[in-house]
VOGU-3710 file (C-alpha; in Angstrom, 3 decimals, decimal comma):
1> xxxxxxxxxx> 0,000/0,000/0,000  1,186/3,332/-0,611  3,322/5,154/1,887  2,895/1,770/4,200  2,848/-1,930/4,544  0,694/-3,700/1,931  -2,533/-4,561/3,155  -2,305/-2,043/6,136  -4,741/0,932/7,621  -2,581/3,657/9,495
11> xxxxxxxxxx> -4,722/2,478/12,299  -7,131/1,040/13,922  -10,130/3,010/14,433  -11,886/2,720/17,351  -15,523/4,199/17,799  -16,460/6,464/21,064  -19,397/5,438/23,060  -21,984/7,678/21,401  -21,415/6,384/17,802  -21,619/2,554/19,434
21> xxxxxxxxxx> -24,559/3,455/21,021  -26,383/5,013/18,052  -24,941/1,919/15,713  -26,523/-0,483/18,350  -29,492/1,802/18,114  -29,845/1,498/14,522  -29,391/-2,122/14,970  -32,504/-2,932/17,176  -34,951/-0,522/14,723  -34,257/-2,416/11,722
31> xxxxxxxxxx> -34,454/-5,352/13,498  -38,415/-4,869/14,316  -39,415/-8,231/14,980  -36,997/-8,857/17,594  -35,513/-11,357/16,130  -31,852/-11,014/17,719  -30,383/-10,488/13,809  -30,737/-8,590/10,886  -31,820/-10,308/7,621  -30,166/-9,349/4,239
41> xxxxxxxxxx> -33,257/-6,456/3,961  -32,878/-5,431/7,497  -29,094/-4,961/6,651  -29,924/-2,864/4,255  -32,166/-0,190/5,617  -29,641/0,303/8,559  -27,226/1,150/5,535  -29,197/3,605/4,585  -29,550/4,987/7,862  -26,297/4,943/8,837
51> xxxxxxxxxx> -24,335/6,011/5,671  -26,788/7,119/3,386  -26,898/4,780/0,334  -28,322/1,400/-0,258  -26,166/-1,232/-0,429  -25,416/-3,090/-3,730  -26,455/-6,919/-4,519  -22,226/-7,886/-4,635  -22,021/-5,765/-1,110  -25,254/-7,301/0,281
61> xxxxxxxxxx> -24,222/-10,881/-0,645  -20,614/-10,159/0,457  -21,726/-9,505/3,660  -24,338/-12,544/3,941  -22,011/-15,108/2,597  -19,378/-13,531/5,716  -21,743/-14,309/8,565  -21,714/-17,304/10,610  -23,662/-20,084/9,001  -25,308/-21,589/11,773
71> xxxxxxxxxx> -27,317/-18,189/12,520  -29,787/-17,049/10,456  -28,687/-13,234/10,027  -26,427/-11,068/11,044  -25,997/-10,928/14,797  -25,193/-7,434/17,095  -21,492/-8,444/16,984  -21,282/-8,495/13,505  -23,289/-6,036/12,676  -21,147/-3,349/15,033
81> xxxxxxxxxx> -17,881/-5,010/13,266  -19,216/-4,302/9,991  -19,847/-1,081/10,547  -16,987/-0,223/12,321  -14,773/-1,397/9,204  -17,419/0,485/6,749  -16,358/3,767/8,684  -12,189/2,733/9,390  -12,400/2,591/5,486  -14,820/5,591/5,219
91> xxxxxxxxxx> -12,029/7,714/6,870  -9,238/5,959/5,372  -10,292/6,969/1,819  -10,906/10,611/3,204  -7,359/10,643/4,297  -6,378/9,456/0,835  -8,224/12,547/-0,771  -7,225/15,175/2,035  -3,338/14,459/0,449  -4,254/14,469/-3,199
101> xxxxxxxxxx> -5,781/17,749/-2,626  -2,310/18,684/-0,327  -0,586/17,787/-3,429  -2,994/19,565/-6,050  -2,031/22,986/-5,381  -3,864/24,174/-8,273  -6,960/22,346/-7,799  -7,017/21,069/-11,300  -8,208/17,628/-10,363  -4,938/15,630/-11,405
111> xxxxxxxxxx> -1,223/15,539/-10,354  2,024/16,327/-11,955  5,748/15,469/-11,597  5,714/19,423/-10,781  2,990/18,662/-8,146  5,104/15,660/-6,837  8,093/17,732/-6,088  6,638/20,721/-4,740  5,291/18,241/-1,647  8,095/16,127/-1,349
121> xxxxxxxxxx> 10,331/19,374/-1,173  7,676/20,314/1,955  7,616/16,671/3,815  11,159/15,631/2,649  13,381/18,265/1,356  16,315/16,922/0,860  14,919/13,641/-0,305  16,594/12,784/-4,111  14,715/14,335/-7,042  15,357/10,952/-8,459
131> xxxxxxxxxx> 13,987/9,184/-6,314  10,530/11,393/-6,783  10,909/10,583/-9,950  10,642/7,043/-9,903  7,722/7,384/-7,135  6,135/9,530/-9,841  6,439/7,202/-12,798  5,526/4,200/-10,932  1,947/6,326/-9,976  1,068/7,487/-13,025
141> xxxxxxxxxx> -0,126/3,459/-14,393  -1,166/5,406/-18,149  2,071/7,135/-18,146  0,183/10,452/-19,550  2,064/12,701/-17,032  -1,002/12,989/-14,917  -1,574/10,817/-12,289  -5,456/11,301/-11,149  -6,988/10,044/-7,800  -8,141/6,954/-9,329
151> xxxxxxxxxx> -4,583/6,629/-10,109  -3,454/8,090/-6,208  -5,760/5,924/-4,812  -4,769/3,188/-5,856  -1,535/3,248/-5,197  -2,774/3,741/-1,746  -4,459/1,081/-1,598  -2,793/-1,197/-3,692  1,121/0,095/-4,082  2,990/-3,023/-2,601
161> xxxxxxxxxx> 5,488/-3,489/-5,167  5,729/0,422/-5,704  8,647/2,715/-4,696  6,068/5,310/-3,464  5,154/2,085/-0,858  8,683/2,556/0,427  8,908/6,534/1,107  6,657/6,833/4,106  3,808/6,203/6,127  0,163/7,529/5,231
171> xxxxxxxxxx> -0,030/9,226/8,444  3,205/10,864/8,698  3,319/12,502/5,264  -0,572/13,697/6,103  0,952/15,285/8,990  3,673/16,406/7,043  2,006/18,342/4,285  -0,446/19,736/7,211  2,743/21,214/9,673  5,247/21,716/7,036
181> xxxxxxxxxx> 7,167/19,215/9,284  10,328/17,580/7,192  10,999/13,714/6,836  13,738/11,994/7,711  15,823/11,641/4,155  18,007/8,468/5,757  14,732/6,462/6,584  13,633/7,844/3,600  16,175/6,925/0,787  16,911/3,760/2,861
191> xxxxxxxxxx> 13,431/2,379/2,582  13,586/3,398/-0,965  17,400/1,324/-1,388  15,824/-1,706/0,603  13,005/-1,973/-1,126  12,946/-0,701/-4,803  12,930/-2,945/-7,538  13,346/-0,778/-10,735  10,813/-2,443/-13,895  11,994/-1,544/-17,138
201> xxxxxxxxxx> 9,132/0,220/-18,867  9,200/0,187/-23,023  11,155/3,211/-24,418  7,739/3,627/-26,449  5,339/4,061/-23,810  6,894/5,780/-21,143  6,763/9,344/-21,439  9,782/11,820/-20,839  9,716/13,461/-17,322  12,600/16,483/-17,071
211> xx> 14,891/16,778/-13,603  15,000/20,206/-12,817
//
């Protein structure tokens, strides 16, 4: 995942007593018959209450096919752990979007190697230009010279392999582009060394990006 471990959140979130209470809430009113669980259509409606949209068919039988088979719904345990990771991901992907903005300074809805230095020279400094470089190519999957947040997200979410996994934690570079607060460039460009495995892209398809 970008600016982490594969696979991991920045942390785990943990809900305060009101929002449990009000998720527990929602729980007993869409389960109106008492039953002790919510069936698939129960599920639903406290969707909707909760977040606002109605779950799809995939999402509904995701969760369904998830629950313990010798009940006959979901149960209040489940139910709160679903929604807890609903929200944990909720926030995650609104900390994903809080840095592309950071990094679009000009709000054009898309990212440039321009873009990409101008925050690294905030968070990191004195962090190699080629370095960003690399990080920048490796993001931009069309190699257009505009990496979008489809693009940015992904990475995020998805970056194992990439060397903008290896330059730093979600968390620290949100901080970082919110207090101006530098980096560390030897935990930095050693995470880069330890863990960058340069792919050859065709001569054909990869555009030309300029060192300033």
């Amino acid at each position: 995942m970008f600016f982490s471990q594969a696979g991991a959140r920045p942390r785990r979130w943990e809900a305060s007593q009101s929002e449990h209470k009000k998720w527990v809430e929602v729980f007993k009113a869409c389960d109106e018959e008492n039953k002790g669980y919510l069936s698939r259509e129960d599920f639903k409606v406290a969707v909707v209450m909760l977040f606002g949209y109605k779950p799809s068919k995939i999402e509904a039988d995701s969760v369904m096919s998830s629950v313990d088979p010798n009940t006959s719904g979901i149960l209040l345990k489940e139910f709160l752990d679903i929604v807890r990771k609903k929200n944990e991901a909720q926030l995650y992907r609104n900390e994903i979007r809080h840095i592309f903005t950071a990094f679009d300074r000009h709000y054009r809805g898309y990212l440039t190697l321009e873009d990409f230095k101008k925050a690294f020279k905030q968070v990191a400094p004195k962090l190699s230009e080629r370095i960003i470089l690399e990080v920048f190519r490796e993001v931009d999957q069309d190699s257009d010279g505009h990496v979008s947040f489809k693009d940015f997200e992904y990475a995020m979410n998805y970056g194992q392999n990439l060397t903008f996994s290896s330059v730093t934690s979600t968390h620290s570079l949100l901080v970082g582009m919110q207090n101006g607060a530098a980096t560390s460039e030897d935990s930095l460009t050693v995470s880069y060394k330890a863990k960058h495995s340069l792919t050859k892209r065709s001569s054909n398809h990869e555009p030309t990006y300029l060192l300033n």
